[in-house]
C-alpha positions as CSV (number, residue, x, y, z in Angstrom):
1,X,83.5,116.4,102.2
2,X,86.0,119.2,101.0
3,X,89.4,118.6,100.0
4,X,92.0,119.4,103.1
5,X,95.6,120.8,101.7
6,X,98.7,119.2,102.5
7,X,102.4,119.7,101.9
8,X,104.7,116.7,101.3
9,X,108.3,116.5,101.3
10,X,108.6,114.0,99.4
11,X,111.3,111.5,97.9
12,X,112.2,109.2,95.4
13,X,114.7,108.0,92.7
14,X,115.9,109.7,89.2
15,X,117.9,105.9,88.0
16,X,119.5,104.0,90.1
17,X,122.2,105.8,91.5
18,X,120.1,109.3,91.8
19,X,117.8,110.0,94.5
20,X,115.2,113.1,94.2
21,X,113.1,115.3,96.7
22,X,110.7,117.5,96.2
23,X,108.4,120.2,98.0
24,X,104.6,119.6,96.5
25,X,101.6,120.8,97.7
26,X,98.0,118.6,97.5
27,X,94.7,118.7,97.8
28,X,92.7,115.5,99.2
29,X,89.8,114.3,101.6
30,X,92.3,113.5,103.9
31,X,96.3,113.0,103.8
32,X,96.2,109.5,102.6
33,X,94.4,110.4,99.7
34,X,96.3,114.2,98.9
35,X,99.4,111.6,98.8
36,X,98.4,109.4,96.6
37,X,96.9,112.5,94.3
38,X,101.0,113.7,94.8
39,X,102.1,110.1,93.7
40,X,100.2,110.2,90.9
41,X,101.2,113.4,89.9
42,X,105.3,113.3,90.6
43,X,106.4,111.6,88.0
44,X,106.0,114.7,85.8
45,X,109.0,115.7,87.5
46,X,110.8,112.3,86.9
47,X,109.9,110.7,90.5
48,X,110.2,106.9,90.8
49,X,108.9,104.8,93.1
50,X,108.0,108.2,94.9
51,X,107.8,107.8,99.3
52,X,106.9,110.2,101.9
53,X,109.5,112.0,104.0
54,X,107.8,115.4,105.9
55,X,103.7,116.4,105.9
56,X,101.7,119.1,106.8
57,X,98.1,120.3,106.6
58,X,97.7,124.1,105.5
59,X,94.8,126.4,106.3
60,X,94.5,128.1,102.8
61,X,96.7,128.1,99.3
62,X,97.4,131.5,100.2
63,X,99.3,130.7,103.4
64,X,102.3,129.2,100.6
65,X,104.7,131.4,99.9
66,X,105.9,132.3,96.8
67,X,102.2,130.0,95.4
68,X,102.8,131.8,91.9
69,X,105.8,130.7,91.5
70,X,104.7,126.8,92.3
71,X,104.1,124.4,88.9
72,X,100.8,123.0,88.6
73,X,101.2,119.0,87.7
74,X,97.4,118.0,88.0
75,X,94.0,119.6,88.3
76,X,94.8,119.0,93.0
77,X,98.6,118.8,92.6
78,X,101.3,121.9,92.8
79,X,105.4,121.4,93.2
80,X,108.2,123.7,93.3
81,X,110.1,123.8,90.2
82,X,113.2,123.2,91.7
83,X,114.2,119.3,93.1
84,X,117.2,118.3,95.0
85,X,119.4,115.1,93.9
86,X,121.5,113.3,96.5
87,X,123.2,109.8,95.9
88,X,121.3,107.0,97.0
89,X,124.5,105.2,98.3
90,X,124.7,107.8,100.8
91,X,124.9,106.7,104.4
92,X,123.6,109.4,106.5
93,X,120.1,109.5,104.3
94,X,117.1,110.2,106.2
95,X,115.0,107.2,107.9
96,X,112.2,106.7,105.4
97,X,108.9,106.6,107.4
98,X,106.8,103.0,106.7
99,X,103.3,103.8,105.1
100,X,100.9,105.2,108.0
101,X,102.8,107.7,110.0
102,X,104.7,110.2,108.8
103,X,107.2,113.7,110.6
104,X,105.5,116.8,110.4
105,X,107.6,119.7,109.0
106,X,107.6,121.4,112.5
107,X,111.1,120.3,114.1
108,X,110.1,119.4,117.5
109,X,112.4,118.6,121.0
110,X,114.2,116.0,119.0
111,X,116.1,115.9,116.0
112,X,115.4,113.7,113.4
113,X,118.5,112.2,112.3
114,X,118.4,110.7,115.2
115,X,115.6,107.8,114.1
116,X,118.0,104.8,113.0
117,X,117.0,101.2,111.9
118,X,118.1,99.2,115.0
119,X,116.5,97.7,118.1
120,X,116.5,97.6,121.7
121,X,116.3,94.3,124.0
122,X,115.6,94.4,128.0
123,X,116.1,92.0,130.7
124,X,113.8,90.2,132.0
125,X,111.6,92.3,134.6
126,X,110.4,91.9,138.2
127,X,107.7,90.1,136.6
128,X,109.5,87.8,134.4
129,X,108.8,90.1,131.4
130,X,111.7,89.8,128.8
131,X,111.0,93.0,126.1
132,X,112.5,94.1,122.5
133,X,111.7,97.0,120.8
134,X,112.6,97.3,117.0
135,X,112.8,100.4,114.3
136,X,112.6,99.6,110.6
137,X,112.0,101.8,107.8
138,X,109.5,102.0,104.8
139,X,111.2,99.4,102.6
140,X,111.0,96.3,105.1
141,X,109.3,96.4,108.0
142,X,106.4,94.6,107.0
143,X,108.2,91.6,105.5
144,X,110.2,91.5,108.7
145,X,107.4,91.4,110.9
146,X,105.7,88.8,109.1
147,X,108.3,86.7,108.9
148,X,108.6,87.4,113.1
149,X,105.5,85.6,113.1
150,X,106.5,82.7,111.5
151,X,109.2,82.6,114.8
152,X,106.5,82.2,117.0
153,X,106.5,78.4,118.5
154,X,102.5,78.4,118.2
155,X,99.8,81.1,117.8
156,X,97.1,81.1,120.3
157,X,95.5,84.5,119.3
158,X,95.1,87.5,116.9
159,X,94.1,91.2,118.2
160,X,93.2,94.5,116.0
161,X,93.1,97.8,118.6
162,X,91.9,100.5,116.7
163,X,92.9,103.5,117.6
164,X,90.6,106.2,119.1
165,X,92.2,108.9,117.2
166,X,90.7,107.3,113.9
167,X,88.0,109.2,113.2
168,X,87.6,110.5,116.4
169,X,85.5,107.7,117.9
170,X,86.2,104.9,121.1
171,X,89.3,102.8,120.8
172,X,87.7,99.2,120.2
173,X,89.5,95.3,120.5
174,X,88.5,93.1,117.8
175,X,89.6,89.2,118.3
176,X,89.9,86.6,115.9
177,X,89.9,83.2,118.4
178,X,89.6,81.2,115.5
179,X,92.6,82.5,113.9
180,X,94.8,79.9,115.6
181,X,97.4,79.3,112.8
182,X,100.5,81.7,111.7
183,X,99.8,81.0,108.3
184,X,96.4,82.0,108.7
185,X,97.2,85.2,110.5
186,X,99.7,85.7,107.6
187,X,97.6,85.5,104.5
188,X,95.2,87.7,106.0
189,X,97.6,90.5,106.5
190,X,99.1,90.1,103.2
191,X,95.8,90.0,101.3
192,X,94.4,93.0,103.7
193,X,98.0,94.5,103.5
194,X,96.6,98.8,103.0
195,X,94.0,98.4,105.8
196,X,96.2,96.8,108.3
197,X,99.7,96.7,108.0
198,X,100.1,100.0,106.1
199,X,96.9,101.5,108.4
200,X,98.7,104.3,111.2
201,X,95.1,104.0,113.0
202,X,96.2,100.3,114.6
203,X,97.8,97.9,117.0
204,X,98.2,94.4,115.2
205,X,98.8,91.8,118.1
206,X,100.0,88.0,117.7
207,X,99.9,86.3,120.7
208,X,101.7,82.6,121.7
209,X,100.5,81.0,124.8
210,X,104.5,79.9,125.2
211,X,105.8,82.1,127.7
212,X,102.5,84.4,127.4
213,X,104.4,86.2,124.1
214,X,103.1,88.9,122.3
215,X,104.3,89.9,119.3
216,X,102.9,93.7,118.7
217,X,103.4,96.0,115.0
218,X,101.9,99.2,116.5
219,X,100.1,102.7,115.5
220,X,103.8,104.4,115.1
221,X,104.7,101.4,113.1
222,X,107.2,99.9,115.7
223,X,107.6,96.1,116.1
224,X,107.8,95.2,120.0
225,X,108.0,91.5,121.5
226,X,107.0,91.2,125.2
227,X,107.4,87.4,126.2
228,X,108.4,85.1,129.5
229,X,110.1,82.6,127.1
230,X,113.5,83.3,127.5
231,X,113.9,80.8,124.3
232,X,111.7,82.9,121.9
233,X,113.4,86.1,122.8
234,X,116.5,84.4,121.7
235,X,115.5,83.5,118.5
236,X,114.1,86.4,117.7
237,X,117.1,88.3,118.1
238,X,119.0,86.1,116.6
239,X,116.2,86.6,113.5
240,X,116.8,90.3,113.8
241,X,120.7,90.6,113.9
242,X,120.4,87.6,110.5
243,X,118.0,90.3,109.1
244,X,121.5,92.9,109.2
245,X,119.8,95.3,112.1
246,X,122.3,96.5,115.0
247,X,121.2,96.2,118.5
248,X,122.0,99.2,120.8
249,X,122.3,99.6,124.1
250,X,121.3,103.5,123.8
251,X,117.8,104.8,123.6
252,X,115.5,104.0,120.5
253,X,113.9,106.8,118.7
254,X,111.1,106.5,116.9
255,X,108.2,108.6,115.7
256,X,106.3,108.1,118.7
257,X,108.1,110.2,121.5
258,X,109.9,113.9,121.2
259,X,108.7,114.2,116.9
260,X,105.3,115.4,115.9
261,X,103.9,113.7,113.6
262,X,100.8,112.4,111.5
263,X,98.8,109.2,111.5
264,X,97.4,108.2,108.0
265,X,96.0,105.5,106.2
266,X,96.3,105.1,102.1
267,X,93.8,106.0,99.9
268,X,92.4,102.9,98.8
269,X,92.4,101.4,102.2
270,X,89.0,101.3,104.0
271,X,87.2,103.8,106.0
272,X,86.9,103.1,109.9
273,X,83.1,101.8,109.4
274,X,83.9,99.9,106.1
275,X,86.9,98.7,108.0
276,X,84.7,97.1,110.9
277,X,82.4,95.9,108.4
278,X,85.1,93.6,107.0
279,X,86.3,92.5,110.5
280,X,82.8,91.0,111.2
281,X,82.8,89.7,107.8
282,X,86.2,87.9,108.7
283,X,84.5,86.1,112.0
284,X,86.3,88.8,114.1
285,X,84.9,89.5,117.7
286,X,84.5,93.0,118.9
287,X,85.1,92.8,122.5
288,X,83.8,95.4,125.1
């Protein structure tokens, strides 16, 4: 396969009270892996704990401007010599992405500062549907959504939708019925953390037969809760609001509508077939 070329904007941390970001340019199989040849590569310019903020895939090296002018860090990795500082205390810094999705550098309808961590709750529907919606960045949002499921009364069923964008084939459900227990479903998102949690090519669905909940980490990396359990939408927005995230009453933005963006998975994770493989492997059902 030959080595796609990507530009990253991407971010990190000089000490503790510095933060850095960068324009570097990377070649890889695919973005996943171009970013983690850029991670690798950063801290030649004093990067820690490097993240992703913009992406874009390039034609040619020749489409960069200024490319002789660019540093060469690895044998696949180029930067500009010049990096920004900002301080990390600073309230109006950019919502960092979570790992599987990520803005491309074209600015499109919306503007970005307007992606904040907070979250939406509706009132029950015509059909006795109550529904929250919830943004989190890069640094959290999979503890919180674990710990979401541990809110659950009882679990009752575990779904993987993979997306048909991955790799260009059918979307496909896999079902684990016999994953009936939250700690279950838990440990095997933790110990599979880069091919599902941290994978932009899925929907990860927990389901609770009390008040037909689901609770729902999607392909744009939002949390959603649909349930008819008026009692489990209360505690999990009491959950929320303990976790220190604002609920608003104005529309939720999130990478998903009005932004163009990118869908990734990280370089070590598995490929869509090696994925599947270890589905089966795990007792999972493909249904049709």
């Amino acid at each position: 396969m030959n080595n796609e070329l990507w530009y990253f904007l991407i971010g990190g941390q000089q000490d503790k009270e510095t933060g850095l970001f960068g324009n570097f340019y990377s070649y890889g199989r695919n973005l996943g892996d171009a970013l983690n040849n850029t991670f690798n590569a950063s801290h030649e310019l004093d990067f820690n704990t490097p993240y992703l903020m913009e992406a874009s895939l390039l034609d040619e090296f020749n489409v960069i401007e200024k490319n002789n002018e660019l540093v060469q860090l690895s044998e696949l990795v180029f930067a500009r010599k010049q990096v920004h500082s900002f301080p990390l205390n600073d309230p109006d810094k950019d919502f960092i992405p979570p790992t599987g999705i990520v803005k491309d550098i074209i600015d499109d309808e919306l503007e970005y500062e307007l992606i904040k961590e907070n979250f939406v709750a509706y009132d029950q529907n015509e059909i006795g549907i109550f529904q929250l919606e919830l943004v989190i960045g890069k640094e959290n949002i999979i503890g919180v959504f674990l710990k979401l499921i541990e809110l659950l009364p009882t679990i009752n069923g575990f779904w993987i939708y993979i997306k048909d964008f991955w790799e260009n084939e059918n979307e496909e459900l896999w079902v684990a019925k016999h994953f009936i227990g939250k700690q279950t479903i838990i440990d095997f998102l933790t110990l599979q953390r880069i091919n599902t949690l941290e994978n932009g090519y899925l929907d990860l669905v927990v389901h609770s037969l009390t008040g037909e909940s689901n609770l729902m980490l999607d392909e744009h990396k939002k949390i959603n809760l649909q349930t008819k359990d008026e009692n489990v939408f209360k505690d999990i927005i009491e959950q929320i609001l303990d976790f220190g995230y604002e609920q608003t009453t104005e529309e939720l933005y999130n990478l998903e509508f009005g932004f163009r963006h990118w869908h990734y998975r990280p370089a070590d994770s598995l490929t869509r077939d090696e994925f599947t493989t270890m589905l089966t492997d795990n007792k999972f059902e493909k249904l049709d």
